[in-house]
N, C-alpha and C positions, 0 to 999 in steps of 0.2 A: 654747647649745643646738645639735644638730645635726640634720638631716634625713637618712633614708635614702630614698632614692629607687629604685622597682623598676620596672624601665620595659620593657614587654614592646615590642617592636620588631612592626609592622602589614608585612605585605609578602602577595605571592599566596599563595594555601594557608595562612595561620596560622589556626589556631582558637583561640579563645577563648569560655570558657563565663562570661559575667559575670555571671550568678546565681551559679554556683558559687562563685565568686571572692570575689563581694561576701558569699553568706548562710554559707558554709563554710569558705572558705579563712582570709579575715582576721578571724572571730570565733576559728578556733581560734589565730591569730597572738597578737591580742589579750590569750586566755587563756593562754598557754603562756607569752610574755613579760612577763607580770604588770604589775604597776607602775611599773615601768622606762620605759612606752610612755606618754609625755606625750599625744599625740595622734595620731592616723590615718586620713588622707584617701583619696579614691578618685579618680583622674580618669579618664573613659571620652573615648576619642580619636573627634573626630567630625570632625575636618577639618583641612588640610593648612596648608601658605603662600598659596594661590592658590583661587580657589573652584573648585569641585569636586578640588583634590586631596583625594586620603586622608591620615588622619592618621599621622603618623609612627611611632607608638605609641598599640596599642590598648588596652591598659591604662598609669596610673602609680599605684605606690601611695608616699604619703608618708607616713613614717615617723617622731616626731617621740621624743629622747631628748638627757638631760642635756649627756651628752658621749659621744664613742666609747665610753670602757669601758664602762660602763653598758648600753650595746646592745651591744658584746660580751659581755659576763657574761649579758645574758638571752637574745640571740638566738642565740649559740653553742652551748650545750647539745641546742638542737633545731633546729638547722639542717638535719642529716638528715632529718629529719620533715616540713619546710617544704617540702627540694628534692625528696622520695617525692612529695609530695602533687602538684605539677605536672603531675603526668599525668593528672589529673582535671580540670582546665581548661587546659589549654593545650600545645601541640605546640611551644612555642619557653618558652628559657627566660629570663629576667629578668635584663636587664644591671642591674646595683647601682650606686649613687654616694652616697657619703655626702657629705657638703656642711653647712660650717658655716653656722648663719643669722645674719643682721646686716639687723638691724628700724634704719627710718628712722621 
């Protein structure tokens, strides 16, 4: 199984809309990438290494699918779609990392 990870970067002046995100963005993800999407989390960044720093990242969203192809074959198609839609929640755009998982 692999993880896509979208991890929006927190710095002065980012916005992010996390309603949007959460009630708009990843239901249409959801829906457009069908079945393919084993599972999909949300982490909202509230804090840093150190107390009161800010978090690194004010969104991540994780992305769970078989293997690479498989989340190529469903997230390719409308990937156009996904990177339009950003300008509705957010002013920066989503560094990607896919990342195989290995469960202890």
């Amino acid at each position: 199984m692999i993880k896509v990870s979208v991890m929006y970067p927190n710095s002065e002046g980012v916005k992010f809309d996390t309603e949007y995100y959460k009630n708009t963005h990843l239901p249409m993800v959801q829906k457009l990438v069908g079945s393919a999407l084993k599972e999909l989390e949300l982490d909202l960044g509230v804090g840093g290494r150190a107390p009161g720093d800010a978090a690194p990242y004010v969104a991540i969203a994780h992305l769970k699918f078989d293997d690479v192809a498989s989340f190529q074959a469903a997230f390719g198609p409308h990937a156009a779609t996904f990177a339009a839609d950003v300008k509705n929640y957010s002013n920066v755009q989503g560094e990607i990392q896919i990342s195989n998982l290995i469960t202890f």
